[in-house]
MIVOSE-821232 format. One record per atom (N, C-alpha, C, O): residue in one letter; z, x, y; atom name; residue number from 1. Coordinates in steps of 0.1 Angstrom, whole numbers, plus 5000, padded with zeros to 4 digits. Layout:
% MIVOSE-821232
ATOM | tinu | up | east | north | lumke | keza
ATOM | A | Z | X | Y | CA | NUM
...
This chain:
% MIVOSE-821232
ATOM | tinu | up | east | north | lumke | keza
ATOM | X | 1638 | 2666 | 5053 | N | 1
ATOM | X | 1625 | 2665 | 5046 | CA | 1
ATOM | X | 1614 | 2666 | 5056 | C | 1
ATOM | X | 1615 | 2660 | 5067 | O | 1
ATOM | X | 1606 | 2672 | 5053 | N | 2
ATOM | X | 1590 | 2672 | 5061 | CA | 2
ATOM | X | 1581 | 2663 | 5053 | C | 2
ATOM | X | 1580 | 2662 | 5041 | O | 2
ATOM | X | 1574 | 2659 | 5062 | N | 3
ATOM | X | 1561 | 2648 | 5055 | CA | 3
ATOM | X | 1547 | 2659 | 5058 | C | 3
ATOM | X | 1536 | 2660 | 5053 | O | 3
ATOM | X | 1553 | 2666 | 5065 | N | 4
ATOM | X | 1541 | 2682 | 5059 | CA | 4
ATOM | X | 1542 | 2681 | 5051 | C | 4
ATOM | X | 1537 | 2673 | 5043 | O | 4
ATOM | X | 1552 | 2690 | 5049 | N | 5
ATOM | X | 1557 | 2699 | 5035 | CA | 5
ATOM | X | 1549 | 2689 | 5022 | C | 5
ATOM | X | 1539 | 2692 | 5015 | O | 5
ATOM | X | 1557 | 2674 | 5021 | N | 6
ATOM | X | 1558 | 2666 | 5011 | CA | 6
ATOM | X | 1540 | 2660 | 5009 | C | 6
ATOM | X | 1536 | 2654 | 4999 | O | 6
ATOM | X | 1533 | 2662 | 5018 | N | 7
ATOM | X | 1521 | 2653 | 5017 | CA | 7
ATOM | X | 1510 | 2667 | 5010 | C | 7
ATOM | X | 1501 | 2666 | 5002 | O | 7
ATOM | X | 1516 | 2682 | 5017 | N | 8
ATOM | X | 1508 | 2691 | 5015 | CA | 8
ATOM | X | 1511 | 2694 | 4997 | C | 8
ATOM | X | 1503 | 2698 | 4989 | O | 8
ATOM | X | 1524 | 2690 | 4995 | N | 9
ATOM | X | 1525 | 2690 | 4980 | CA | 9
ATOM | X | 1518 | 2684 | 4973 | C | 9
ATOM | X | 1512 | 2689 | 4963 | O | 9
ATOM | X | 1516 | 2672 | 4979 | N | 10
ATOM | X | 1510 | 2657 | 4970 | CA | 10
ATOM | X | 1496 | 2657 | 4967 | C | 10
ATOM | X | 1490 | 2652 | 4957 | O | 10
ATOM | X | 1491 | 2668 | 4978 | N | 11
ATOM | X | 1475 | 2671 | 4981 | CA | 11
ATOM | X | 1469 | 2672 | 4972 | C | 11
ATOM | X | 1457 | 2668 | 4970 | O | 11
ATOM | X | 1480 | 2681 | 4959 | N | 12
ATOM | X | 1471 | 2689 | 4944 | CA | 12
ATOM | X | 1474 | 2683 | 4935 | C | 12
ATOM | X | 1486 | 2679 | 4934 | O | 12
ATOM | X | 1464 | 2680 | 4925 | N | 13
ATOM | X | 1461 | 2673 | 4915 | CA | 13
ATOM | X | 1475 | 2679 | 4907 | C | 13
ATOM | X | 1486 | 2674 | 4906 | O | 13
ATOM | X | 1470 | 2690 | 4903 | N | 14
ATOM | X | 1482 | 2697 | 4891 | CA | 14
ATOM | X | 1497 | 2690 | 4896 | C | 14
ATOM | X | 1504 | 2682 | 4889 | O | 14
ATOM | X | 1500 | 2693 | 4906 | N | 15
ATOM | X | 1516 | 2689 | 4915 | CA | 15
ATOM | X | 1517 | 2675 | 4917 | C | 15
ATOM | X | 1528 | 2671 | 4921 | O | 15
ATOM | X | 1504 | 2663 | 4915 | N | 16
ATOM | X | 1508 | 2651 | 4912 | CA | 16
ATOM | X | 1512 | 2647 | 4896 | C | 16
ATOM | X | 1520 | 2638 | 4891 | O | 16
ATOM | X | 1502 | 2659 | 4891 | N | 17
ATOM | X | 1504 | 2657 | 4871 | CA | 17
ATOM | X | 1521 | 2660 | 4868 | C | 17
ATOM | X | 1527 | 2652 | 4861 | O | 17
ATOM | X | 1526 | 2670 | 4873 | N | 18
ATOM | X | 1544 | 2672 | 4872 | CA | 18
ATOM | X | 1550 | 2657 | 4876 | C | 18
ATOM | X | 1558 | 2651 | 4869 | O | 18
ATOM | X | 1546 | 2653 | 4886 | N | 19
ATOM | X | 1556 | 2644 | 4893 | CA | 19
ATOM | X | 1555 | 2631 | 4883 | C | 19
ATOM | X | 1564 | 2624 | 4880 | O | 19
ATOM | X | 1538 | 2631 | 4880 | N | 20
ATOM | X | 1540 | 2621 | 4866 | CA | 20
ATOM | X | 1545 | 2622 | 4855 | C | 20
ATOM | X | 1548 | 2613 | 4847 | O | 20
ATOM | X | 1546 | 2637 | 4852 | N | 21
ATOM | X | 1553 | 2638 | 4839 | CA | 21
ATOM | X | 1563 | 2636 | 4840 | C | 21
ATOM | X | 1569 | 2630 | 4830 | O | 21
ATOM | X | 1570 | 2637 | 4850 | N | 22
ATOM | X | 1592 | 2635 | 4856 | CA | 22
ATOM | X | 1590 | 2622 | 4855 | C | 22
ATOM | X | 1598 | 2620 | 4846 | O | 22
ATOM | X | 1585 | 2610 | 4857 | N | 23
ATOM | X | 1588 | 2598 | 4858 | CA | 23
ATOM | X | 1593 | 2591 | 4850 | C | 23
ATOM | X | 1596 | 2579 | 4850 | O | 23
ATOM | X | 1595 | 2602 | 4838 | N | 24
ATOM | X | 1601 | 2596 | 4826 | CA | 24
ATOM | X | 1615 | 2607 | 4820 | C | 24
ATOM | X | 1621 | 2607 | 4809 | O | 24
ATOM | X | 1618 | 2615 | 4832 | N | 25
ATOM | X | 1630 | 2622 | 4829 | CA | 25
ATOM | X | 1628 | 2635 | 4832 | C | 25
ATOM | X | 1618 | 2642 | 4830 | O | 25
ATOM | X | 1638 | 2639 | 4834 | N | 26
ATOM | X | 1639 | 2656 | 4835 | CA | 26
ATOM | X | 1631 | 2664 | 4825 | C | 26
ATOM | X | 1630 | 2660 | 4813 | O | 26
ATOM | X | 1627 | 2671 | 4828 | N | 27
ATOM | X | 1617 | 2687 | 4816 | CA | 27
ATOM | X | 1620 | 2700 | 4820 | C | 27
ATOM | X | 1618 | 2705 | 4832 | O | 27
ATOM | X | 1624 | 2705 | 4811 | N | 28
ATOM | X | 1622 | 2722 | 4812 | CA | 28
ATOM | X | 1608 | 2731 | 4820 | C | 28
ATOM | X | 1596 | 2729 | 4822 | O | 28
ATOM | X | 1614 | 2738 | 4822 | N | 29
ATOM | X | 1601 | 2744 | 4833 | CA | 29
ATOM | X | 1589 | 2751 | 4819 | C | 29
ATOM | X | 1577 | 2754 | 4823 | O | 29
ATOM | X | 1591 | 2753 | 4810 | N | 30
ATOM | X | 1586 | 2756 | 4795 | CA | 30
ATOM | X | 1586 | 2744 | 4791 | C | 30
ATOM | X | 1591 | 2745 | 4780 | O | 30
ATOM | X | 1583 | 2729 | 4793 | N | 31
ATOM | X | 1581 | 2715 | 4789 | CA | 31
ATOM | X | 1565 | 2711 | 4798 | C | 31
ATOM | X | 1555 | 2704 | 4794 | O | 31
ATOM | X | 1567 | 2718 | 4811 | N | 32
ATOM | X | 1559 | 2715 | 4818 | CA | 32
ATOM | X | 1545 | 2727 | 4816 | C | 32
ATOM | X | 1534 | 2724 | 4817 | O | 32
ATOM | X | 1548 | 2739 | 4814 | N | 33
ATOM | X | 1539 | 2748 | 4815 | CA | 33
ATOM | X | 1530 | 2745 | 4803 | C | 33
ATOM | X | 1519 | 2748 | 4802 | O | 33
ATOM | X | 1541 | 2737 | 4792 | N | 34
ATOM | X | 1529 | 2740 | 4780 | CA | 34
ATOM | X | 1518 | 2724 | 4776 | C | 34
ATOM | X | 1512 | 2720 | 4766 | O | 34
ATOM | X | 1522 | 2717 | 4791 | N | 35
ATOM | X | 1512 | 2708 | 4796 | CA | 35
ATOM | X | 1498 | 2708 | 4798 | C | 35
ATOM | X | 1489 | 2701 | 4794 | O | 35
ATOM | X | 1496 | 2723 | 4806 | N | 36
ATOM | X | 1491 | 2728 | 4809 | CA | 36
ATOM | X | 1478 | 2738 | 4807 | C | 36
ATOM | X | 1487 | 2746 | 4805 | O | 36
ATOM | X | 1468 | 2745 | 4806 | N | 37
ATOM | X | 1460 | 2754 | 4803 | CA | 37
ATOM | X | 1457 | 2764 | 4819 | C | 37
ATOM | X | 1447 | 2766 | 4825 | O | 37
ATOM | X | 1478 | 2772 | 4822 | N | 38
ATOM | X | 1474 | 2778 | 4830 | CA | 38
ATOM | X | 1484 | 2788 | 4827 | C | 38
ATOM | X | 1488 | 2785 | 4816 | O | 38
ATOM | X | 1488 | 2797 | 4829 | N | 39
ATOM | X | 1496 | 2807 | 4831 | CA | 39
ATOM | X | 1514 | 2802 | 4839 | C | 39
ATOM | X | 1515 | 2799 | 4850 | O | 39
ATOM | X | 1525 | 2803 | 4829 | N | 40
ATOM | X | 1538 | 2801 | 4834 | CA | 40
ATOM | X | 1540 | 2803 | 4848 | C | 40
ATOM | X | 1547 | 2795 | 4854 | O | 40
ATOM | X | 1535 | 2816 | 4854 | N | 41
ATOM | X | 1537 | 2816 | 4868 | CA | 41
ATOM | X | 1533 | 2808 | 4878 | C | 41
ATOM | X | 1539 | 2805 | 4888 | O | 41
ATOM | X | 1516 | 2806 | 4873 | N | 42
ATOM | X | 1512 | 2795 | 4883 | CA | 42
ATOM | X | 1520 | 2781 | 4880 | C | 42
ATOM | X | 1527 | 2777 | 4889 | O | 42
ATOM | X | 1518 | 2775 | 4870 | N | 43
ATOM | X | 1531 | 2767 | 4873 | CA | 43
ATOM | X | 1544 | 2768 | 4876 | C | 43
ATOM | X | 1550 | 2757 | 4875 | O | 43
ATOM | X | 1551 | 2778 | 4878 | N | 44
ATOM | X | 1559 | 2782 | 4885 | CA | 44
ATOM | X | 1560 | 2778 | 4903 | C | 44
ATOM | X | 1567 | 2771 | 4910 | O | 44
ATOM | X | 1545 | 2787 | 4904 | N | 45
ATOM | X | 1541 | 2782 | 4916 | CA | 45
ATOM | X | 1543 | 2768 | 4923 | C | 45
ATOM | X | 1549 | 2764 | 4933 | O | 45
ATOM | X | 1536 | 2763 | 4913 | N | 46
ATOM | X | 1535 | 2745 | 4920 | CA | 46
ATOM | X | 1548 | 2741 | 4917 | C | 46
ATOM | X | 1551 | 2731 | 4924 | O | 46
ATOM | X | 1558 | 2744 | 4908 | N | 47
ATOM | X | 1573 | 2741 | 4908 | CA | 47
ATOM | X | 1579 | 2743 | 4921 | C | 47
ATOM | X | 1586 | 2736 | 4928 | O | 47
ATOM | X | 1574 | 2754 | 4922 | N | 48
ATOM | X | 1585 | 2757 | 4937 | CA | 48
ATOM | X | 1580 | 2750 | 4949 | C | 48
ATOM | X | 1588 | 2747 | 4958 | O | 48
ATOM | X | 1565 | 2746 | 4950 | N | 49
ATOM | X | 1561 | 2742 | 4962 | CA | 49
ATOM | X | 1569 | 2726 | 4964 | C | 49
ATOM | X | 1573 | 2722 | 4975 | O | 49
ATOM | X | 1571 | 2718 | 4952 | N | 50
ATOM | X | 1571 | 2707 | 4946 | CA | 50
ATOM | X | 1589 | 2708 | 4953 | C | 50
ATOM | X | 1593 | 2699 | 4961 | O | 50
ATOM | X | 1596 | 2716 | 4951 | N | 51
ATOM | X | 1614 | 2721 | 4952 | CA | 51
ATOM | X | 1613 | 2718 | 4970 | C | 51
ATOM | X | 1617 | 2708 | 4976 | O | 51
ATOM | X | 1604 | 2730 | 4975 | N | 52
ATOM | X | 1606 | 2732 | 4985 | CA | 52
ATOM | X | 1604 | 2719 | 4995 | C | 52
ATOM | X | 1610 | 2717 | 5006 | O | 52
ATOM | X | 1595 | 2712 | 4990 | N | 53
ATOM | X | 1591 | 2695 | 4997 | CA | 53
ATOM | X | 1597 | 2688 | 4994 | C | 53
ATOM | X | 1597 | 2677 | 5000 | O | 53
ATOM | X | 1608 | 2691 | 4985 | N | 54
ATOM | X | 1619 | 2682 | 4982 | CA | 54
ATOM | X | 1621 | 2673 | 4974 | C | 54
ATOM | X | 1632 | 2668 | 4971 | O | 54
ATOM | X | 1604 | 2672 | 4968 | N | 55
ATOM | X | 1601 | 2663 | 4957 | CA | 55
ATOM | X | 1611 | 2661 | 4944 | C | 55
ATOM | X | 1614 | 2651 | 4938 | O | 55
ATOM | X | 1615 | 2677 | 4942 | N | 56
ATOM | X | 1620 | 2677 | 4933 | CA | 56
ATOM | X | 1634 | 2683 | 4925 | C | 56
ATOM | X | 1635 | 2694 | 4931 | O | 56
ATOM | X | 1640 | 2683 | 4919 | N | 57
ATOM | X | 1658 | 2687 | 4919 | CA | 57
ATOM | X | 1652 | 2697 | 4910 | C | 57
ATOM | X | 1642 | 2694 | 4904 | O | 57
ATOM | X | 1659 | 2710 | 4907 | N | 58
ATOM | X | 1659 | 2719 | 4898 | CA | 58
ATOM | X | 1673 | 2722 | 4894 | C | 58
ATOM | X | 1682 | 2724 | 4902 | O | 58
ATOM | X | 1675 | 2722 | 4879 | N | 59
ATOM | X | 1691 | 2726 | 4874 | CA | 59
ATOM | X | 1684 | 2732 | 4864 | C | 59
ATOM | X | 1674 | 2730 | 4858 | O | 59
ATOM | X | 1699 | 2745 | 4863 | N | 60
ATOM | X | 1696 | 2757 | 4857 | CA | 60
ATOM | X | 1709 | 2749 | 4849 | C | 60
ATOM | X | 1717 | 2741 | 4854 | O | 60
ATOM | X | 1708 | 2754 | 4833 | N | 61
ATOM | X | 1718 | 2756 | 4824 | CA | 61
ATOM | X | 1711 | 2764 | 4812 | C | 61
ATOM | X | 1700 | 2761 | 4806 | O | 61
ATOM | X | 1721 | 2776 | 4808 | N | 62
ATOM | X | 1719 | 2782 | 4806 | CA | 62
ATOM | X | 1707 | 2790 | 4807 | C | 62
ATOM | X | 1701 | 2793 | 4818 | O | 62
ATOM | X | 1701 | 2794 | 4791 | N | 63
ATOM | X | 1686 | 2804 | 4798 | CA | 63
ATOM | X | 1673 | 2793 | 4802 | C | 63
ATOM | X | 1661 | 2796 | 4804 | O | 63
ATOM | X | 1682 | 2775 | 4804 | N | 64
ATOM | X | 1668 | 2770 | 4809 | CA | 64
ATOM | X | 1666 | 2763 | 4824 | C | 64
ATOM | X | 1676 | 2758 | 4828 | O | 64
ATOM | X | 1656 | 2762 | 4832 | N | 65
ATOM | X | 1655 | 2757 | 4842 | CA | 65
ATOM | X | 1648 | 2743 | 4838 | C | 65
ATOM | X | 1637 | 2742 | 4834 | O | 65
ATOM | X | 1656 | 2734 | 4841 | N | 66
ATOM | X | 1648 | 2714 | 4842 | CA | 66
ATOM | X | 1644 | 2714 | 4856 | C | 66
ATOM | X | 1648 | 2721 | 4866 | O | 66
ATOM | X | 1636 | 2704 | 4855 | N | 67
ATOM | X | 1635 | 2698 | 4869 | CA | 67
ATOM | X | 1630 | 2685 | 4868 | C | 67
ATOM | X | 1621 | 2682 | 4861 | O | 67
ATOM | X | 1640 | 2673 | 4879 | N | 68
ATOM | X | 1638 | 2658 | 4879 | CA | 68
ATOM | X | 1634 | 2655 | 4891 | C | 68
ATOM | X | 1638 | 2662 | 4900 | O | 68
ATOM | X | 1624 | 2642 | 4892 | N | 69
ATOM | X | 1620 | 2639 | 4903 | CA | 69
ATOM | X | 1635 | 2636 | 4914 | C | 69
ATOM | X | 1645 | 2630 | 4910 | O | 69
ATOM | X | 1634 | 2639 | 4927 | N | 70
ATOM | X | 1639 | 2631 | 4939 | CA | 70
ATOM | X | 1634 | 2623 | 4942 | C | 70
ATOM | X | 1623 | 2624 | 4947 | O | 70
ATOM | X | 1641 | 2611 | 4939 | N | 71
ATOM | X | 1633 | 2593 | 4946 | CA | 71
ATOM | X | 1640 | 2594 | 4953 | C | 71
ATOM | X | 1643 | 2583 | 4958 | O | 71
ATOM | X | 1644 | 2600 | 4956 | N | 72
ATOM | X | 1650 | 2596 | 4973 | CA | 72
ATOM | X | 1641 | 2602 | 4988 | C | 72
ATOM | X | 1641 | 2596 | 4999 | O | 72
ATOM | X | 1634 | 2614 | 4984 | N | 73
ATOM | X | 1627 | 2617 | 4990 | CA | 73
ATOM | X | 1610 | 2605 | 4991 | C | 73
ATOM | X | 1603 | 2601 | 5001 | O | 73
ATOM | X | 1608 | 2605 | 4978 | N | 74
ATOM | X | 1593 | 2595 | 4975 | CA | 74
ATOM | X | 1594 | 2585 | 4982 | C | 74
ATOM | X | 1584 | 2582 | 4988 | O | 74
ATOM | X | 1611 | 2574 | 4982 | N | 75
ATOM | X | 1613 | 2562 | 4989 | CA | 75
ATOM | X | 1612 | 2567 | 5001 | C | 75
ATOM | X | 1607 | 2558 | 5008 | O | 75
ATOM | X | 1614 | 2575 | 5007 | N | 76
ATOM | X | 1609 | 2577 | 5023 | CA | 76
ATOM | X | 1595 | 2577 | 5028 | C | 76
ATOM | X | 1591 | 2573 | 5039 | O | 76
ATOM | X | 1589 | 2582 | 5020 | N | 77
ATOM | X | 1576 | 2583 | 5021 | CA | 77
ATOM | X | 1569 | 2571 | 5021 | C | 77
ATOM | X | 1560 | 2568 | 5029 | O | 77
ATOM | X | 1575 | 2563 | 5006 | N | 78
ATOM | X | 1564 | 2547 | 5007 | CA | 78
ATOM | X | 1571 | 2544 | 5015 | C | 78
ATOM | X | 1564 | 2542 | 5025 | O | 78
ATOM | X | 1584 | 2542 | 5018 | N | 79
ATOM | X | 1586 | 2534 | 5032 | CA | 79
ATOM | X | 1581 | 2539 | 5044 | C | 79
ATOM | X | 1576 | 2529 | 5049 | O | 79
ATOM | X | 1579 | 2545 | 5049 | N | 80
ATOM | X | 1568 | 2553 | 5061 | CA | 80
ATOM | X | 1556 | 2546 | 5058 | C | 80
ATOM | X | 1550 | 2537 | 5065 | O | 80
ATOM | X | 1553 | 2552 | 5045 | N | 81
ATOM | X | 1536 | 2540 | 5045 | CA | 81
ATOM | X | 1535 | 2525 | 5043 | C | 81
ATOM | X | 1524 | 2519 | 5044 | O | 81
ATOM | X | 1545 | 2520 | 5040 | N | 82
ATOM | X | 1546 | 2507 | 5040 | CA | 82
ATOM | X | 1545 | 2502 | 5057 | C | 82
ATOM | X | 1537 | 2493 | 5061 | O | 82
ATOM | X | 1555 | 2508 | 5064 | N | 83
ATOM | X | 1556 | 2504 | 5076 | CA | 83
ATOM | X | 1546 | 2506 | 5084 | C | 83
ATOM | X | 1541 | 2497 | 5091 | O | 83
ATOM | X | 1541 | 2520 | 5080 | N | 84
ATOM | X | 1526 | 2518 | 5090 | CA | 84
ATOM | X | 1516 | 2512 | 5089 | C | 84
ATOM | X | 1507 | 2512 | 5097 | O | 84
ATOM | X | 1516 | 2504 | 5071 | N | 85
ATOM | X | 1505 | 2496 | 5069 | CA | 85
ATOM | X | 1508 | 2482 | 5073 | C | 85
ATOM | X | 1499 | 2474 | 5074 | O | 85
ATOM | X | 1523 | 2479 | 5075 | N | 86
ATOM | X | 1527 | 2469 | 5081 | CA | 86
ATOM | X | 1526 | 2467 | 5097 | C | 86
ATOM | X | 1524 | 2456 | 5101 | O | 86
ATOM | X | 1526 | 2477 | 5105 | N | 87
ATOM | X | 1522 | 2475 | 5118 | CA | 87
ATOM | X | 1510 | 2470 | 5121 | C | 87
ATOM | X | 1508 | 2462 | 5130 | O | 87
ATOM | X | 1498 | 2479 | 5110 | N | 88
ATOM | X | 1481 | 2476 | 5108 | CA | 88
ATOM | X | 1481 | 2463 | 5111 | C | 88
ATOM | X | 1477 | 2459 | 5122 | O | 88
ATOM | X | 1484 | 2455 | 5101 | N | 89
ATOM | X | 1485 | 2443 | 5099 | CA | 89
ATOM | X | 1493 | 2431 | 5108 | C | 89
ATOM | X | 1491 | 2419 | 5109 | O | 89
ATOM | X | 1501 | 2439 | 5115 | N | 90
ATOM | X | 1508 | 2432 | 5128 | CA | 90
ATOM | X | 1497 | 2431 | 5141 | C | 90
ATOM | X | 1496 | 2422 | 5150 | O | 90
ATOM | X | 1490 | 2441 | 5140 | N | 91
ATOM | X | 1479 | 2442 | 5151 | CA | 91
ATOM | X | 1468 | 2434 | 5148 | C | 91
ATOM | X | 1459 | 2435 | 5156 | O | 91
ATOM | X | 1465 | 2427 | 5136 | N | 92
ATOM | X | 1451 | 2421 | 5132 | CA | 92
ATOM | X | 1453 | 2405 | 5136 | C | 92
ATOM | X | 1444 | 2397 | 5134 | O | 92
């Protein structure tokens, strides 16, 4: 995992709105677009950016694509920021 990759994901509103919609379970990539008032591809887009950071798992069955959050990747992250807000606090 990159904390590039994962933070430059996190950056966009739309790509935090997915991650909150997964918090309550897997969705079809047609679950998520019609969230939306944009065009299937551009959310397409931010799907794959979301894949590629790791944020997120994609499974295909049959003609549909889901996608569920990775908490395994997110728990890295708060723990990184936990720790560094805990050193802050070590130094005060």
């Amino acid at each position: 995992m990159s904390f590039e990759a994962s933070f430059k994901a996190l950056s966009d509103p739309v790509r935090r709105e997915i991650l909150q919609m997964l918090k309550d379970g897997r969705l079809s990539a047609g679950e998520i677009s019609r969230h939306f008032d944009m065009t299937a591809a551009t959310v397409s887009y931010h799907l794959n950016i979301l894949k590629k950071a790791g944020l997120v798992w994609e499974e295909k069955e049959k003609n549909f694509i889901y996608y569920d959050l990775n908490t395994s990747i997110l728990e890295e992250l708060m723990s990184w920021l936990i720790e560094l807000e805990g050193s802050r606090k070590n130094e005060e």
